[in-house]
C-alpha positions in Angstrom: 0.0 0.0 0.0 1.5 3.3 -1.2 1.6 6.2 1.3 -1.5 8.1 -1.1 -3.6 4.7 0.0 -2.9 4.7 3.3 -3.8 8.4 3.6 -7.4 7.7 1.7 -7.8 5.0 4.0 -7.4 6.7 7.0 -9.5 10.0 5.6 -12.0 7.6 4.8 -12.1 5.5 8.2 -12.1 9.2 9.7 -15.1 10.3 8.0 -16.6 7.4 9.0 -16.2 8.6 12.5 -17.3 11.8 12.3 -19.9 11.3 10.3 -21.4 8.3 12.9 -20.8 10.9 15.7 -23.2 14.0 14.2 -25.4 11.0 13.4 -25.4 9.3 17.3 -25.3 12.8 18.8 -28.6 13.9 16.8 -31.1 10.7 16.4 -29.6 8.2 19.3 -27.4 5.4 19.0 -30.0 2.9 18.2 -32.2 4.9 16.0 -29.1 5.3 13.1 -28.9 2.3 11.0 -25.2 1.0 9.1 -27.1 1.7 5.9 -27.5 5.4 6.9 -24.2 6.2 8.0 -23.2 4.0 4.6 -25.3 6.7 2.7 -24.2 10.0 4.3 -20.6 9.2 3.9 -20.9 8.4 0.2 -19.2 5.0 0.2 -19.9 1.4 -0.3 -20.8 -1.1 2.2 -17.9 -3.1 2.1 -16.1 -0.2 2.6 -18.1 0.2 5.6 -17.3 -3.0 6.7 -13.4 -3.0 5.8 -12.9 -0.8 8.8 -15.3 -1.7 11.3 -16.7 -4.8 11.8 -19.7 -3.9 13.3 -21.9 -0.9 14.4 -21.0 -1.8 17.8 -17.2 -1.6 16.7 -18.0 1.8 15.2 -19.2 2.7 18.2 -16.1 2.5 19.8 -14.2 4.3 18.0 -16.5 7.2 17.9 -16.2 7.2 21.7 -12.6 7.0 21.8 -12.0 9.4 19.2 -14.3 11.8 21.8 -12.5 11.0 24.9 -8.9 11.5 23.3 -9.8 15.0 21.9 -10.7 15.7 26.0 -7.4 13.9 27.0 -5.1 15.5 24.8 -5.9 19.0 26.2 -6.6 17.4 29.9 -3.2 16.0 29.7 -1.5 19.3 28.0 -2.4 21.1 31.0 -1.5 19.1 33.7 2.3 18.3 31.9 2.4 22.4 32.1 5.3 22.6 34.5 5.1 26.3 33.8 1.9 25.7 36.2 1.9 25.5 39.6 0.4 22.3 40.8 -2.0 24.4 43.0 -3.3 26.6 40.2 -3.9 23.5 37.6 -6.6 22.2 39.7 -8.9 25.5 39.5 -7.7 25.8 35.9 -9.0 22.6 34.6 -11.9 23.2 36.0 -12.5 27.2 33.9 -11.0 25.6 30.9 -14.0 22.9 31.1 -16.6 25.5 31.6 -15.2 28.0 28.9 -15.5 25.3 26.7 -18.9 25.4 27.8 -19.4 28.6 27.0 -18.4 29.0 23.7 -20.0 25.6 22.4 -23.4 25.9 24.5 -25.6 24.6 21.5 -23.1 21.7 21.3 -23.4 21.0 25.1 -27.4 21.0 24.9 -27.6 18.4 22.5 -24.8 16.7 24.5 -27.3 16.5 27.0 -30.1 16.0 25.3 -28.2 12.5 24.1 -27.2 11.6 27.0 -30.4 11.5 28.8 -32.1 10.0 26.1 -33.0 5.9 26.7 -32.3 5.1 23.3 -28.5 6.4 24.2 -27.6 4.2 27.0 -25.1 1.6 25.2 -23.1 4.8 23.9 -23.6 6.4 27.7 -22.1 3.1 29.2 -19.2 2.8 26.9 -18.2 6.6 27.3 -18.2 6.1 31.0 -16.2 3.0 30.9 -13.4 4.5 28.2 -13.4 7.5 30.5 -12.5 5.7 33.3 -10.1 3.6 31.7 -8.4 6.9 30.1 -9.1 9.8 32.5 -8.4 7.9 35.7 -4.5 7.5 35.0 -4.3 11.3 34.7 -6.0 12.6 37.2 -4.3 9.9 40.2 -1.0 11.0 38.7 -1.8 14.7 39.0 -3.4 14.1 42.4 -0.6 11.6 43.8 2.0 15.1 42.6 -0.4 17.5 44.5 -0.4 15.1 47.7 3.6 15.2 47.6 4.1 18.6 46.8 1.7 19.5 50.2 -1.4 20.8 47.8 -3.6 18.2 48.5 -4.4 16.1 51.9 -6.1 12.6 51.0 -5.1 11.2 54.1 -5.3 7.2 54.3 -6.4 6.7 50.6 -5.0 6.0 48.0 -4.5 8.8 44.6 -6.3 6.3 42.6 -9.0 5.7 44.8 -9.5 9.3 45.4 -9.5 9.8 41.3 -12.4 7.2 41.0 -14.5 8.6 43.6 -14.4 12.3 42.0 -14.6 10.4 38.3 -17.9 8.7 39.8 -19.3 11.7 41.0 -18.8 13.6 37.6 -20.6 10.6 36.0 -23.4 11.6 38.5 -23.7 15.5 38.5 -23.9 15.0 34.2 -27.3 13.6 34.7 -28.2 15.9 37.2 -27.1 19.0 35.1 -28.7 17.8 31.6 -31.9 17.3 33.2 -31.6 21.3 35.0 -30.2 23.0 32.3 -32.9 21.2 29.4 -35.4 22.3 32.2 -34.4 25.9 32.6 -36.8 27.5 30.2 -40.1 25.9 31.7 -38.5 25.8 34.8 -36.9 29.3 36.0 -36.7 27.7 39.3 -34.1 25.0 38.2 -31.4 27.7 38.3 -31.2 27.9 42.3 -31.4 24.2 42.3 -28.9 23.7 39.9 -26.7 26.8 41.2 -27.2 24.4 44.6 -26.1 21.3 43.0 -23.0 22.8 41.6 -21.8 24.4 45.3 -22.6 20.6 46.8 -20.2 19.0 44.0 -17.3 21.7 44.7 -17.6 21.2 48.5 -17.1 17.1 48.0 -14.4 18.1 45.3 -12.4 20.2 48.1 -13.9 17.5 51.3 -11.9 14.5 48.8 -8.7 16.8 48.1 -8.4 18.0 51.5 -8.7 21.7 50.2 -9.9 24.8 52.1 -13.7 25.8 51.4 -14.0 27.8 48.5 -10.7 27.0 46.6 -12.2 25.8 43.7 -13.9 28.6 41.4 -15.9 26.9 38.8 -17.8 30.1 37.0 -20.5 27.5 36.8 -22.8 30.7 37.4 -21.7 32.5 34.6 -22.4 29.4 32.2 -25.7 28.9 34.0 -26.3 32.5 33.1 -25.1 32.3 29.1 -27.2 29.0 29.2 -30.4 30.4 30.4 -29.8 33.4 27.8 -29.3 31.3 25.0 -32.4 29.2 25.7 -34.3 32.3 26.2 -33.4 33.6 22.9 -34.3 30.6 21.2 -37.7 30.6 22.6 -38.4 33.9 21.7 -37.3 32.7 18.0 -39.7 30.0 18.2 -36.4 27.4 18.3 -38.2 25.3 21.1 
């Protein structure tokens, strides 16, 4: 295979994959058919089939394509040594909600898919290749904070303390994709979810053995872009 094939493969495994993903993200896992992404793409079905062997396999690769695009800036930070280990913590954190910010359509119909039953397999294997992939990183970075004096974990163990706050993300997501898609309908959500975003920093600091109030999150200020941008729709007759 010359070095031109290798690059059409890989183009056309890629599109593949980002095609299946707008697909997923829109109609639900189970609702998108092989023969649809097949269509979209433009290709035939044994091409489809030379580079995944099944839907499900597709599946995993549009998950782990996701994740990686998280990891690689997750892991860019926290290799910052221009950082200071006690600054990277609070910095992950405002990079994740910026991100937030600037792609709120994007994180709506994140959330939209990810409450959605007919999402569940792609929910479960997200979760799982997070854990697999995030869980490394953050017990390294933790195990660096807990020698340099940042962090206090006491008895446990870096992994262990990684898992728990992993866990609880897993958690909160449900929580926050049912208050934020209520928000409209539901003005009242926003002191409940404003609430549910203090209780997730306090066990964030309670785990890391931080003072109260050392993590700044400027979840209020996505809250408040959020409930603009829903607003706006409504008053475009969007929803």
């Amino acid at each position: 295979m010359t070095g031109s094939d290798l690059h059409t493969v890989r183009d056309t495994r890629a599109r593949i994959i980002e095609t299946a993903s707008r697909l997923f993200w829109e109609h639900g896992y189970d609702r998108v058919p092989v023969e649809r992404i097949i269509r979209e793409v433009g290709i035939a079905k044994g091409t489809f089939y030379h580079h995944f062997r099944s839907k499900e396999d597709l599946l995993d690769a549009v998950v782990e394509t996701f994740t990686d695009s998280i990891i690689d800036r997750l892991d860019k930070t926290l290799r910052d040594t221009s950082i200071p280990i006690e600054e990277k913590l609070t910095l992950l954190i405002n990079q994740s909600v910026q991100f937030k910010l600037e792609s709120i359509p994007l994180m709506l119909t994140i959330l939209k898919t990810w409450l959605d039953p007919a999402n569940v397999t792609f929910r479960e294997k997200m979760e799982q290749l997070s854990l697999e992939k995030f869980l490394p990183l953050m017990a390294r970075f933790i195990e660096e904070g807990t020698e340099a004096g940042i962090f206090h974990i006491g008895r446990m163990r870096p992994r262990d303390v990684a898992r728990f706050i992993m866990t609880l993300s897993f958690a909160i997501t449900n929580e926050t994709a049912e208050y934020l898609l209520g928000l409209k309908d539901h003005p009242e959500y926003e002191e409940k979810f404003t609430t549910l975003y203090e209780s997730f920093q306090y066990a964030y600091e309670r785990m890391l053995g931080l003072p109260e109030g050392y993590l700044d999150s400027r979840i209020g200020e996505f809250l408040r872009a959020t409930k603009a941008y829903l607003e706006k729709g409504a008053d475009n007759g969007d929803r």
